[in-house]
Residue frames as qw, qx, qy, qz and C-alpha x, y, z in Angstrom:
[[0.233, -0.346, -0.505, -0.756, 52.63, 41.45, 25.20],
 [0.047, 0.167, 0.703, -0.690, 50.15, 42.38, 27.55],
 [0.007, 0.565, 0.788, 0.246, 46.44, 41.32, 27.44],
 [0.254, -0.235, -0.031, -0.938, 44.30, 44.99, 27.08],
 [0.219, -0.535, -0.801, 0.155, 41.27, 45.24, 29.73],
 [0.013, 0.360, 0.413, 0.836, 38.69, 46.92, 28.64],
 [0.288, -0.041, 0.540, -0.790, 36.03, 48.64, 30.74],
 [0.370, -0.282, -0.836, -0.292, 32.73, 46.49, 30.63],
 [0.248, -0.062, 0.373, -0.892, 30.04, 48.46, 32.07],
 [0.021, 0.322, 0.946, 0.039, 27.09, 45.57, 32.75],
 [0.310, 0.523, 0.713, -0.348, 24.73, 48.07, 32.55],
 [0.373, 0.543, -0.360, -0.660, 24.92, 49.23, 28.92],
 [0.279, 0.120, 0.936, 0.178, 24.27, 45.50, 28.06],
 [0.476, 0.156, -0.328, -0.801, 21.53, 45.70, 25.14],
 [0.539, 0.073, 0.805, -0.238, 18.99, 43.39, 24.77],
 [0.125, 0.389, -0.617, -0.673, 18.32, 42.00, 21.08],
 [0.698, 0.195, 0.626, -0.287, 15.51, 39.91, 20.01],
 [0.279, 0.212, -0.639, -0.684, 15.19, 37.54, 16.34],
 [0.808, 0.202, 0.223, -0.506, 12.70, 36.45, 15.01],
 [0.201, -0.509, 0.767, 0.335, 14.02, 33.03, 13.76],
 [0.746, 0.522, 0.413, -0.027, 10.91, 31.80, 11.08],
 [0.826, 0.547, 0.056, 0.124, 12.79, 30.68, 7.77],
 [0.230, 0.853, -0.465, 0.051, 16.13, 31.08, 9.15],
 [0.844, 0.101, -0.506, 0.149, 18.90, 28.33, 8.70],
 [0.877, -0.405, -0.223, 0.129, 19.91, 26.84, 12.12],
 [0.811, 0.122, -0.022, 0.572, 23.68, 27.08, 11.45],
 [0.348, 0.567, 0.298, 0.684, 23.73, 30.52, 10.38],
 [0.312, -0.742, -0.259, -0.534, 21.41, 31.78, 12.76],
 [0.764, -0.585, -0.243, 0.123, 22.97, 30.03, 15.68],
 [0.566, 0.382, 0.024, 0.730, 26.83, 31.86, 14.66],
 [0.114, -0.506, 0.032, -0.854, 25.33, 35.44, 14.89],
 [0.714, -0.593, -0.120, -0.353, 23.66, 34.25, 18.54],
 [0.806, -0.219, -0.071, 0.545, 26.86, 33.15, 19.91],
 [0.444, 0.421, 0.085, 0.786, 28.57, 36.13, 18.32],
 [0.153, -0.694, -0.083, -0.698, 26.48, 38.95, 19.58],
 [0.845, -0.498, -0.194, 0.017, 26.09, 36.67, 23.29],
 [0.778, -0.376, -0.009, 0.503, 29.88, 37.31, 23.68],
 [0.209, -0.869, -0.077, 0.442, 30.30, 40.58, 22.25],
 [0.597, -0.047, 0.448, 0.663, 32.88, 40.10, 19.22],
 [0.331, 0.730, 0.491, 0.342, 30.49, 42.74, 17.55],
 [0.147, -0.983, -0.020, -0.104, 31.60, 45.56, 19.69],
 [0.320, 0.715, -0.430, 0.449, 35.28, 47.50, 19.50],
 [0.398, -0.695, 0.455, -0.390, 35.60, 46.33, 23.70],
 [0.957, 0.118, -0.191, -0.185, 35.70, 42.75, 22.86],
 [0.019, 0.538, -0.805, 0.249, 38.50, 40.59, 25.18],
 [0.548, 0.164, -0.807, -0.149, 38.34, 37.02, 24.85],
 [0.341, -0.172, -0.821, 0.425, 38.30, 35.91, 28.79],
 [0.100, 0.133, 0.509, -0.845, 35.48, 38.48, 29.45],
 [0.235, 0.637, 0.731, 0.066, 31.66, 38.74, 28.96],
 [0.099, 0.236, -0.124, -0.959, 30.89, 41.96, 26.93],
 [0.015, 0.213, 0.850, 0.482, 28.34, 40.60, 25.38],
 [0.232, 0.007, 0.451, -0.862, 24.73, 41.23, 25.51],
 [0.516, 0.050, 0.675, -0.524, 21.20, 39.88, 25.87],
 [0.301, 0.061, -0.658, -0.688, 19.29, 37.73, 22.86],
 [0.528, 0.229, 0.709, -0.408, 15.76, 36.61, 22.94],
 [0.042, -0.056, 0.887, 0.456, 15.12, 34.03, 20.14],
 [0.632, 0.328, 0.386, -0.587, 11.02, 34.04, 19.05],
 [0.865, 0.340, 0.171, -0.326, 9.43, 31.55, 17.02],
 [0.366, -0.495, 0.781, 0.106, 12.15, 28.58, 17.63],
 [0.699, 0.227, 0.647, -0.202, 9.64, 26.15, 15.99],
 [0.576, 0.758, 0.201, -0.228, 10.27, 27.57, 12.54],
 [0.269, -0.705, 0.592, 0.281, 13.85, 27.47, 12.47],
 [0.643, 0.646, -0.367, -0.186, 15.25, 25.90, 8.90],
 [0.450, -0.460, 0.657, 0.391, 17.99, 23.19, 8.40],
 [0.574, 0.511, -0.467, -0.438, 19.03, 22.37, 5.12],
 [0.395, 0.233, -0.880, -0.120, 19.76, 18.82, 3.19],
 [0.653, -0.381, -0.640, -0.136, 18.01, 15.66, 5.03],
 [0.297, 0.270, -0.708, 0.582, 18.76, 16.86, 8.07],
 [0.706, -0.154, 0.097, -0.685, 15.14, 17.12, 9.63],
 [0.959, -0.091, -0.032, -0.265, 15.26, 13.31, 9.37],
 [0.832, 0.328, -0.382, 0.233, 18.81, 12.26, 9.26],
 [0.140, 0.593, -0.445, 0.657, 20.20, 14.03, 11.99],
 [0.771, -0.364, -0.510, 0.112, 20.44, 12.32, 15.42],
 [0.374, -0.685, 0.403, -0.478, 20.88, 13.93, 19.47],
 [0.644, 0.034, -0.761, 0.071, 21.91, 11.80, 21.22],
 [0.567, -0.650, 0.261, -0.433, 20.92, 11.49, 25.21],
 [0.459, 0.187, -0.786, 0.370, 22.95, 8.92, 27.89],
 [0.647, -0.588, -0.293, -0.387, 21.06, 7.99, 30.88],
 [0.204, -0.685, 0.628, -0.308, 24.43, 6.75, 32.64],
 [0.793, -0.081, 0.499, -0.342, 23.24, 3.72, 32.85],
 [0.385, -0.271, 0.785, 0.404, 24.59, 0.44, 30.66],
 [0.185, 0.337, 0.908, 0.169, 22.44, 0.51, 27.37],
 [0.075, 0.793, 0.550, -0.252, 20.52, 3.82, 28.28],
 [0.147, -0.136, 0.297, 0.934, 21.75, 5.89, 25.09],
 [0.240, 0.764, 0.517, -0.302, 18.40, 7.43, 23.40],
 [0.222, 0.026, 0.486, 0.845, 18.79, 8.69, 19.49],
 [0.205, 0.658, 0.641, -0.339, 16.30, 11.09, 18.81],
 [0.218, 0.018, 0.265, 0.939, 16.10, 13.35, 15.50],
 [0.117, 0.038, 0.109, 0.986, 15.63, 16.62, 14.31],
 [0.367, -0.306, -0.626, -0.616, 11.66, 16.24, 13.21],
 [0.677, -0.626, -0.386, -0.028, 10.43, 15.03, 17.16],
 [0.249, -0.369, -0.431, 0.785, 12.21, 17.57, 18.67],
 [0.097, -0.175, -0.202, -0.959, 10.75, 20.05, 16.90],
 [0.559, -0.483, -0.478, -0.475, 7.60, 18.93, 17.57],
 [0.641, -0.603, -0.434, 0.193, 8.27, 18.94, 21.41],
 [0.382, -0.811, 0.044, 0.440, 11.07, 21.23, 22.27],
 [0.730, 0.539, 0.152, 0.393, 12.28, 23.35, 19.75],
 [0.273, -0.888, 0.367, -0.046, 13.74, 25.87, 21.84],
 [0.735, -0.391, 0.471, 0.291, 16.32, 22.73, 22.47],
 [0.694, 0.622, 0.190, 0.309, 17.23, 22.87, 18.90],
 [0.387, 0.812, 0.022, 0.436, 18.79, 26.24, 19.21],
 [0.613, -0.698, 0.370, -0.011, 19.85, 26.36, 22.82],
 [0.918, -0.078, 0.332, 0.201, 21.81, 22.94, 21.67],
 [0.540, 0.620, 0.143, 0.550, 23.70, 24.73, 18.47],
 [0.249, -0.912, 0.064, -0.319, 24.04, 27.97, 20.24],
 [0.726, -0.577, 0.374, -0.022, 26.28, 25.79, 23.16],
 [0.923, 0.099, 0.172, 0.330, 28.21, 24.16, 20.80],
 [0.412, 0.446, -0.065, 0.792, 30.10, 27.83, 19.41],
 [0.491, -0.822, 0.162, -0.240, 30.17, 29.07, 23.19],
 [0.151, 0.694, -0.625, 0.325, 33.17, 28.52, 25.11],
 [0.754, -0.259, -0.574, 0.186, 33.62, 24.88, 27.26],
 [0.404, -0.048, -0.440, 0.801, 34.29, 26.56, 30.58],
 [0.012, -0.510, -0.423, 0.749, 33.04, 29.10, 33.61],
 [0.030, 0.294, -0.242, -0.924, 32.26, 31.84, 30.55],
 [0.372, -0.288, -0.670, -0.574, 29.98, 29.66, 27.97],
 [0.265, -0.474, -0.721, -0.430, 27.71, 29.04, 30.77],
 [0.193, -0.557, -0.408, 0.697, 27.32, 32.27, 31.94],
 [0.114, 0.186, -0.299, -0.929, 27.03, 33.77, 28.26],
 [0.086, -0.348, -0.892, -0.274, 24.33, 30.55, 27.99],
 [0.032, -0.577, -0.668, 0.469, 21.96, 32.20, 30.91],
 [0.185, 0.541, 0.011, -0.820, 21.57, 35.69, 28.59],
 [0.266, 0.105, -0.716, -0.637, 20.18, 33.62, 25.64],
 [0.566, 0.311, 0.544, -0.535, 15.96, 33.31, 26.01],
 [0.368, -0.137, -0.753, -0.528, 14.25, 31.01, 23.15],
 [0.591, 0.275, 0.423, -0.629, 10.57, 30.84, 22.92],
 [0.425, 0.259, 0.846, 0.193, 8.45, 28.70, 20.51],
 [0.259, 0.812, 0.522, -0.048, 5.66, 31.17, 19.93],
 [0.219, 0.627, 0.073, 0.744, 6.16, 35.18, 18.66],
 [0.513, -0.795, -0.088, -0.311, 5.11, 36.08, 22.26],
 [0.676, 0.008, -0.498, 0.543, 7.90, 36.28, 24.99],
 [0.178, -0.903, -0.351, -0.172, 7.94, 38.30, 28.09],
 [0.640, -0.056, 0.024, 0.766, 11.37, 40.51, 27.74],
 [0.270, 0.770, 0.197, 0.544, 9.19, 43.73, 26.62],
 [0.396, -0.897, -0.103, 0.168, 9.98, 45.52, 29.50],
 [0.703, -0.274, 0.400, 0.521, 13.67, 45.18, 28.40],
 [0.314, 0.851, -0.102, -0.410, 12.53, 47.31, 25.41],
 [0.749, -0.033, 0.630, 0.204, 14.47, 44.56, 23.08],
 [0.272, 0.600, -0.449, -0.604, 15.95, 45.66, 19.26],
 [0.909, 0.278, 0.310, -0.027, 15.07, 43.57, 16.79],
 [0.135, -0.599, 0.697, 0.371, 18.00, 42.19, 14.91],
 [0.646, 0.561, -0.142, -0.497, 18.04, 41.06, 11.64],
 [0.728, -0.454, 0.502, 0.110, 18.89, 37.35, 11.33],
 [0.008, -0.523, 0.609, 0.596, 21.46, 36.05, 8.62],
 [0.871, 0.303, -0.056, -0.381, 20.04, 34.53, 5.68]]
């Protein structure tokens, strides 16, 4: 069996912007992985990047469901003996909610050379304001 290789012309890449007030994390982060690697379009070949550009607005509003605002836990590691750091859902938001979705997003990307090269085409802002217009950006309709 022989692996098909499709042309991938980098400059038909689209750029795709959601708005992500009252959508669920989980859901939202799926279809941002998806579209980031291309599985939406007929040229789609696992070991390549087809994908194309998403810019995430208004991170800060992003949904999870069940306790997770308070029950859920990041963890950080300093390297050091003791220097683990549990921090949940509720105080990031309130500092860096971009990390919220950046963090989900990486988890249904590929481990390896590819996820974090599909990571660098995925822009999150906090606010409704981002500065991709030049890029003339489609709004896409996230999943409920």
């Amino acid at each position: 069996m022989k692996t098909h290789l499709p042309k991938v012309n980098l400059d038909q890449r689209k750029w795709h912007v959601i708005d992500a007030n009252g959508a669920v994390l989980g859901r939202l982060a799926v279809q941002i992985a998806d579209t980031l690697r291309g599985k939406n379009k007929p040229v789609f070949t696992p070991h390549l990047d087809a994908g194309d550009f998403v810019v995430v607005i208004n991170a800060e509003k992003v949904r999870v469901t069940g306790k997770k605002e308070t029950d859920k836990e990041f963890m950080t590691y300093s390297g050091w003996k003791g220097g683990e750091k549990y921090t949940n859902v509720a105080k990031i938001r309130a500092t860096q909610p971009e990390r919220l979705i950046m963090h989900a997003v990486r988890g249904m990307v590929p481990k390896n050379r590819l996820g974090r090269v599909l990571m660098t085409k995925l822009k999150v802002y906090k606010g409704a304001e981002h500065p991709h217009s030049a890029q003339q950006p489609q709004p896409l309709k996230p999943a409920s």
